[in-house]
C-alpha positions in Angstrom: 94.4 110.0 107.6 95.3 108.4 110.6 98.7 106.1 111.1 96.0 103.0 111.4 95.2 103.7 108.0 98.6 104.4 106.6 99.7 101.1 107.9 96.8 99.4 106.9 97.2 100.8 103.0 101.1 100.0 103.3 99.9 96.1 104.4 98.3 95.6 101.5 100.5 97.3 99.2 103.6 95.3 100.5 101.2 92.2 99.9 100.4 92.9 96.2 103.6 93.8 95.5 105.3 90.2 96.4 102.5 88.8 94.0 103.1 91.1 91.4 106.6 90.3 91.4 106.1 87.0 91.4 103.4 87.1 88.6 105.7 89.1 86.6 108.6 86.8 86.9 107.0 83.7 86.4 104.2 84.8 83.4 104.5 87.1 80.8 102.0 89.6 82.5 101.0 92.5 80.7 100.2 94.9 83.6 101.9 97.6 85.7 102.0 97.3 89.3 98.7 99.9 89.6 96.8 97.6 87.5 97.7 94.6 89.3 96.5 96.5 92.5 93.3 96.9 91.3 92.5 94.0 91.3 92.3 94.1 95.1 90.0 96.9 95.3 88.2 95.6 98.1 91.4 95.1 99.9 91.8 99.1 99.5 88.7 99.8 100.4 88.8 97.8 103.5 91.7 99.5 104.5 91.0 102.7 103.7 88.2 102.7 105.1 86.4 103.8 101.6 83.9 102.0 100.3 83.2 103.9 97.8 86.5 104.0 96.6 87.0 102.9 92.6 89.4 101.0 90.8 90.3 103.7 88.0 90.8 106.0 91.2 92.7 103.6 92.8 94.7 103.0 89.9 95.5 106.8 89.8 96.4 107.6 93.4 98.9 104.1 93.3 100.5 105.7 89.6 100.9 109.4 90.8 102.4 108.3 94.1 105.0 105.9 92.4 105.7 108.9 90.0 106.4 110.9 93.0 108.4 108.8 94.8 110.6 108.2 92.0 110.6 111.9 91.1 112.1 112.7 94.9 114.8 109.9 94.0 114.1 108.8 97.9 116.1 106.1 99.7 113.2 105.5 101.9 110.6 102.5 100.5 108.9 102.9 97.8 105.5 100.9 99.6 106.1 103.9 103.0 105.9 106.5 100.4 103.3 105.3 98.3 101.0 104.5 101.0 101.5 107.5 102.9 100.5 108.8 99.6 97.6 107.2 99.3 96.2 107.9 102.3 96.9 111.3 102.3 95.2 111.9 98.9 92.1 109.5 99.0 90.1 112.3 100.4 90.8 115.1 97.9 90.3 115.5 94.1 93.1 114.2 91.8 91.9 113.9 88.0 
């Protein structure tokens, strides 16, 4: 995936997760961040550059890069990782 993409993904990752902090504080929000980022799936897909990208495989690739990234106990942001991850994994098979 290109850097475009990565800093496209990362865009609207660092967007969603202002809301869903916000959400979270001010409502009693029964949804993890991935959820919450579904909702945007056509955010995603635009930047992306997937249309034919899903919700439930959204949903994955946002959970298994957070895992990851807390796994590795990085310093570095969470949204850098996570979209890097994203990117780098919308094109290949997770189940």
């Amino acid at each position: 995936m290109s850097d475009l993409i990565k800093r496209d993904v990362r865009h609207v990752i660092e967007e969603l997760d202002a809301a869903y902090h916000g959400s979270t504080e001010y409502s009693g929000m029964n949804a993890d961040y991935a959820n919450f980022a579904g909702m945007a799936i056509g955010q995603f897909r635009t930047a992306m550059r997937d249309p034919d990208l899903t919700r439930d495989r959204l949903e994955l690739l946002l959970r298994k890069g957070i895992n990851k990234h807390r796994a590795k106990r990085c310093d570095s942001s969470w949204t850098k990782f996570v979209a890097s991850y994203v990117a780098k994994s919308s094109n290949t098979n997770i189940a």
